[in-house]
N, C-alpha and C positions, 0 to 999 in steps of 0.2 A: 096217668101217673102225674101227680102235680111234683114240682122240685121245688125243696122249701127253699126260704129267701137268699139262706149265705150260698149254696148250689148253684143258684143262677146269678147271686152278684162274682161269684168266682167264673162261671160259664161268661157271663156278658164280659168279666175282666179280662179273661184269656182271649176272646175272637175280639176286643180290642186290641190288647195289646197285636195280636196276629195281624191285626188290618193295618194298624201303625207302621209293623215290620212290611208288608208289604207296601205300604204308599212309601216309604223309605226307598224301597227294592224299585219301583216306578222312576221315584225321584232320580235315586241314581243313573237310569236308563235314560232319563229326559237330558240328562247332563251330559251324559255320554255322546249323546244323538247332539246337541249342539259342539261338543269340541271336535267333533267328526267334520262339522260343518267347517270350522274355526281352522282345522288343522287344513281342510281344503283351500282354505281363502290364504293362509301362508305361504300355503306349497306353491299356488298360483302368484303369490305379490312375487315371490321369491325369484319366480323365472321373471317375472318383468323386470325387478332389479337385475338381475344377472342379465337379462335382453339389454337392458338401459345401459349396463356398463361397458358391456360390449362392442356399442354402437359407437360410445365415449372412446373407448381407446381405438377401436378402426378409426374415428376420424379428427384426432385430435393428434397432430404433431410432435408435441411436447413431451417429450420424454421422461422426465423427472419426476412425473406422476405415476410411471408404470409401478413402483412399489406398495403405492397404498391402493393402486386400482389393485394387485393380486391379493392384497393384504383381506380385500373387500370381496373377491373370488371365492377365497380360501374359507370367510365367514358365511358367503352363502352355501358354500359347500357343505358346511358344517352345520346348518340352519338345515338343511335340505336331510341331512342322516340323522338330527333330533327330531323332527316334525316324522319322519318315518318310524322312528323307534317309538315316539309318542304313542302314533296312532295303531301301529301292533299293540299298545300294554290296553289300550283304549278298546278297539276293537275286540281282545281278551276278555277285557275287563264288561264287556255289555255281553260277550258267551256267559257267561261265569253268573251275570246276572240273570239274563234269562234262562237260564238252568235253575235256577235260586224260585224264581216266578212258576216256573213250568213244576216245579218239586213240590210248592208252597210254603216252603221254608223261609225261614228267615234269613236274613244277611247274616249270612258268616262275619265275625270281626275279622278276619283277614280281607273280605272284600270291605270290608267300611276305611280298613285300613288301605289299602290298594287306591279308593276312592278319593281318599284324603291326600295320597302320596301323589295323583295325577294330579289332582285340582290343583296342586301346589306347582309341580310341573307347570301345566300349561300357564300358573300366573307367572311362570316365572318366564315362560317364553313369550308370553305378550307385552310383559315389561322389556326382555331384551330384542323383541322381535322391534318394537317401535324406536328403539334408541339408536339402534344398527341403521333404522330405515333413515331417521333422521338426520346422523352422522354421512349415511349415504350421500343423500341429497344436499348435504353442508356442499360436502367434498366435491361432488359432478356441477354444483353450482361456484363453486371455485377454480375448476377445471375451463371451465366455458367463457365465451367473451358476453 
């Protein structure tokens, strides 16, 4: 059975567009698989700042700095329950894809959407995640002789 030309330029047009949808569905999983990474390397700076602060106020005298040292407790605390809730929407967010891969379906706009809403997330925690760190070390470098 031959299939005349517009059958197969609509055929080759559909398993294109379908292969797009999925290297999309790929893409999103490669990005997933690095903020998983990202969100490890925070979690981990984070106890070191929080180890670093610690150390600062067990041996540091000075009193008058106990308020921004808690002010700086209270922010890594708060870095430590965003980097978790992060990595829950994250970790979701790569089920929901690899159900999308294993179905062969395309990406739901609610996962493109989800996609977009983390990406945005995590830039926004790398922006505040380095500004915090660098205020940190202002402040423990002003603390010290």
């Amino acid at each position: 059975m031959r299939l005349s030309e517009n059958k197969l330029m609509r055929f080759m047009t559909s398993n294109i567009h379908h292969y797009e949808k999925l290297s999309k569905t790929e893409q999103f999983l490669q990005e997933c698989a690095g903020w998983i990474r990202l969100l490890d390397f925070f979690k981990q700076e984070n106890i070191h700042l929080k180890t670093r602060l610690s150390f600062v106020v067990d041996h540091t005298a000075a009193t008058d700095f106990l308020p921004l040292a808690e002010q700086f407790q209270n922010e890594f605390i708060l870095k430590d329950e965003f980097i978790t809730e992060i990595n829950k929407d994250v970790k979701n967010q790569q089920t929901m894809l690899t159900d999308s891969i294993i179905k062969k379906t395309q990406p739901e706009e609610k996962l493109v959407k989800t996609q977009q809403k983390l990406r945005n997330e995590i830039e926004f925690l790398e922006k505040d995640f380095s500004s915090n760190k660098n205020k940190f070390n202002k402040f423990i470098s002003s603390v010290l002789d």
